[in-house]
C-alpha positions in Angstrom: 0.0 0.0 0.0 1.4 3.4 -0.8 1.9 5.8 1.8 -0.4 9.0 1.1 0.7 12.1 0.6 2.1 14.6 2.6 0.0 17.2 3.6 1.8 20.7 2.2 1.4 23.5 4.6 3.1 27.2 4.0 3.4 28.9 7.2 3.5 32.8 7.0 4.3 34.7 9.9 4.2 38.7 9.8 4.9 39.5 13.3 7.8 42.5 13.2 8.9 40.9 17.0 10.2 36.8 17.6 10.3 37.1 21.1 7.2 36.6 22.7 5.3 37.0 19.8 1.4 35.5 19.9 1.2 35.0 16.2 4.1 33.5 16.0 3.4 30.9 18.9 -0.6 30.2 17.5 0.7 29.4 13.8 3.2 27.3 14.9 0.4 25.6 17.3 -1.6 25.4 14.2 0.6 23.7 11.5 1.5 21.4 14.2 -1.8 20.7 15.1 -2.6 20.0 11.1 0.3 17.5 11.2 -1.0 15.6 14.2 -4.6 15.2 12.7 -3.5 14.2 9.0 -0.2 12.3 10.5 1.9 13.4 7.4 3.2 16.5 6.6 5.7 18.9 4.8 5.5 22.5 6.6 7.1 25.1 4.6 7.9 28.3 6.3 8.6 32.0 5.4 9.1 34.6 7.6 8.1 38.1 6.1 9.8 39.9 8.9 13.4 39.0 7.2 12.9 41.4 4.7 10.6 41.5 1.8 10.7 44.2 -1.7 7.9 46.5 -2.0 6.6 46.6 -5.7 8.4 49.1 -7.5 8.6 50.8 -11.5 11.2 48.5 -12.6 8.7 45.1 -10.9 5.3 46.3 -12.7 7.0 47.1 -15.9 8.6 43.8 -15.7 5.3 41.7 -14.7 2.9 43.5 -17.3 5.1 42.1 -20.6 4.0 39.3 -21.5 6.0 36.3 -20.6 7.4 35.2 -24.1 8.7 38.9 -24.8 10.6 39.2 -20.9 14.4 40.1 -21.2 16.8 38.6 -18.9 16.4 41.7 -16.5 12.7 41.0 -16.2 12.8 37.6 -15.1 15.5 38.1 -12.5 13.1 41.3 -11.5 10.3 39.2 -11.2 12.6 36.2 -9.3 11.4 36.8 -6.0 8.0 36.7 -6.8 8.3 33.7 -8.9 10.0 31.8 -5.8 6.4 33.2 -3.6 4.0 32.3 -6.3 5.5 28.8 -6.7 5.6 27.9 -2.8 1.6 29.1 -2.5 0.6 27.4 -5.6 2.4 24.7 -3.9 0.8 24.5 -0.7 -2.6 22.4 0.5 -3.1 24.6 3.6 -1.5 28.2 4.3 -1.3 29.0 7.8 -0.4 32.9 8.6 0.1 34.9 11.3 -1.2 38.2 11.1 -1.5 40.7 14.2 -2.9 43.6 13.7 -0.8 47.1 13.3 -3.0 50.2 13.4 -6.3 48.3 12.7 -4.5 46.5 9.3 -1.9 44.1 8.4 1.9 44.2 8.9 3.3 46.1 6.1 5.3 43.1 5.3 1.9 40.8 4.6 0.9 43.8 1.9 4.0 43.4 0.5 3.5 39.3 0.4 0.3 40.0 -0.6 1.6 42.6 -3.5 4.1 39.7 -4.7 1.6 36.9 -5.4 -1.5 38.8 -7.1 0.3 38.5 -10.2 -2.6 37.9 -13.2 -2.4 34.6 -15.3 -0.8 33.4 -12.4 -2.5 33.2 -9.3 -5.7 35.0 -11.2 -6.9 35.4 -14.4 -9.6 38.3 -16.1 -12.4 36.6 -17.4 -15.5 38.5 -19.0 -17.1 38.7 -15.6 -14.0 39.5 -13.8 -11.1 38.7 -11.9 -11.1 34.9 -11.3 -9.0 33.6 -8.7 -7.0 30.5 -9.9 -5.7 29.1 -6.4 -8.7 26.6 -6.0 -8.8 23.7 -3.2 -6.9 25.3 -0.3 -7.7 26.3 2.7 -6.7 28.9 4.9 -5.8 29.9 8.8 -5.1 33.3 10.1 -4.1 33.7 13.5 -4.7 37.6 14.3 -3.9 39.0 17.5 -4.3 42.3 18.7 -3.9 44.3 21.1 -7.3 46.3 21.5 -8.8 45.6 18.6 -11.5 42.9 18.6 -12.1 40.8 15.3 -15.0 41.4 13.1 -15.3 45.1 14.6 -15.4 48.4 13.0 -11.8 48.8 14.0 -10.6 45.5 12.0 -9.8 46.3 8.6 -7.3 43.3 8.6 -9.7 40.2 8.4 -11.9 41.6 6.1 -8.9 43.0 3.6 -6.9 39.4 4.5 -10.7 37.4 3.2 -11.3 39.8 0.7 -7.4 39.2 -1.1 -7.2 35.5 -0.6 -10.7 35.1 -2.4 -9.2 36.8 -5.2 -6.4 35.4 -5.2 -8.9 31.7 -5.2 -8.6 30.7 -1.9 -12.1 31.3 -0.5 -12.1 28.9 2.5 -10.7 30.8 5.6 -10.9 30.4 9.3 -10.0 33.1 11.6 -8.3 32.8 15.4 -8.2 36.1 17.1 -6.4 36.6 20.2 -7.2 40.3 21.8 -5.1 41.0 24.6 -3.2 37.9 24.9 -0.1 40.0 25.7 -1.5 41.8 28.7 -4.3 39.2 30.5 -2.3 36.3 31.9 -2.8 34.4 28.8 -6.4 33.8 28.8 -7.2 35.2 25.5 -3.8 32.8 24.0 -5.8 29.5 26.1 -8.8 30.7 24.5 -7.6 30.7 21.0 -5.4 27.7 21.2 -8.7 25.7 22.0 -10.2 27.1 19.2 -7.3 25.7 17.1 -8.1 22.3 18.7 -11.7 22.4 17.8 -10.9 23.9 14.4 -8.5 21.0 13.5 -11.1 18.3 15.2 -13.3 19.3 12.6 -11.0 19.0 9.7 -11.6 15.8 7.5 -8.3 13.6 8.0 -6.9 12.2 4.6 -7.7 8.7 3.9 
């Protein structure tokens, strides 16, 4: 009998801090969690806070000519990219963690974000508009925040994360939030790891 595949899991954290960081600590609980329950897994990480190129002139010139007429300069402009595309188009599940900065994303997870909305690649235009082209994965954002509660009128994060992941194709998300796990002797962090425990019971193993 052969052994089934290995589940692939990309694990994105945007935290700016390492120490002590909540998203850090809840996406790590998470892929590992997802290994336990499917008992076979590959986990694939990137860390945005290393350093990642903001879009520039030289990048959307390079990414709007077509592929067959891209000079050498082009391509190695569009390298990095190509290397983030390829590991998400790779992935089953993509596990990030998010916190929130002044009610939005890290600037580094725009910038992720920025790097693999490339058209004909992870979307395509159609005659009805955009349609996303990274089908059958799922998604888990771990968002902590300090004083902003998920799903308020303060979050602008979740709904911006949903809204550029169903874009991009990938329309089935789950959120963990984490309010005030830094300050509240780590209620809100036993609160959202249970979550992760529930949200993983649920998830069909493989056969």
């Amino acid at each position: 009998m052969a052994d089934k595949p290995a589940l692939r899991i990309l694990e994105i954290n945007a935290a700016a801090r390492y120490d002590g960081s909540i998203s850090r600590k809840l996406a790590a609980d998470l892929s590992n969690a997802l290994a336990d329950r499917f008992g076979n897994a590959d986990v694939k990480r990137r860390d945005l806070a290393k350093g990642l190129p903001f879009i520039d002139e030289e990048w959307v010139t390079a990414n709007s000519t077509p592929e067959e007429e891209r000079s050498e300069h082009h391509r190695k402009t569009l390298s990095y990219s190509d290397e983030l595309v390829a590991e998400l188009q790779d992935a089953d599940v993509l596990v990030i963690g998010a916190p929130i900065y002044n009610f939005s994303v890290p600037a580094v997870l725009k910038a992720w974000i920025d790097m693999v909305a490339r058209a004909r690649l992870t979307f395509r235009y159609t005659e009805t508009g955009p349609k996303g082209l990274l089908t059958g994965k799922k998604a888990y954002v771990v968002v902590p925040s300090g004083g902003v509660p998920v799903g308020s009128e303060m979050d602008f994060a979740t709904p911006y994360l949903r809204h550029a992941l169903a874009f991009i194709g990938i329309t089935e998300v789950e959120f963990v939030g984490a309010q005030g796990a830094d300050r509240d002797g780590g209620q809100a962090l036993d609160a959202a790891r249970a979550y992760i425990a529930e949200l993983i019971h649920l998830a069909p193993k493989a056969a």
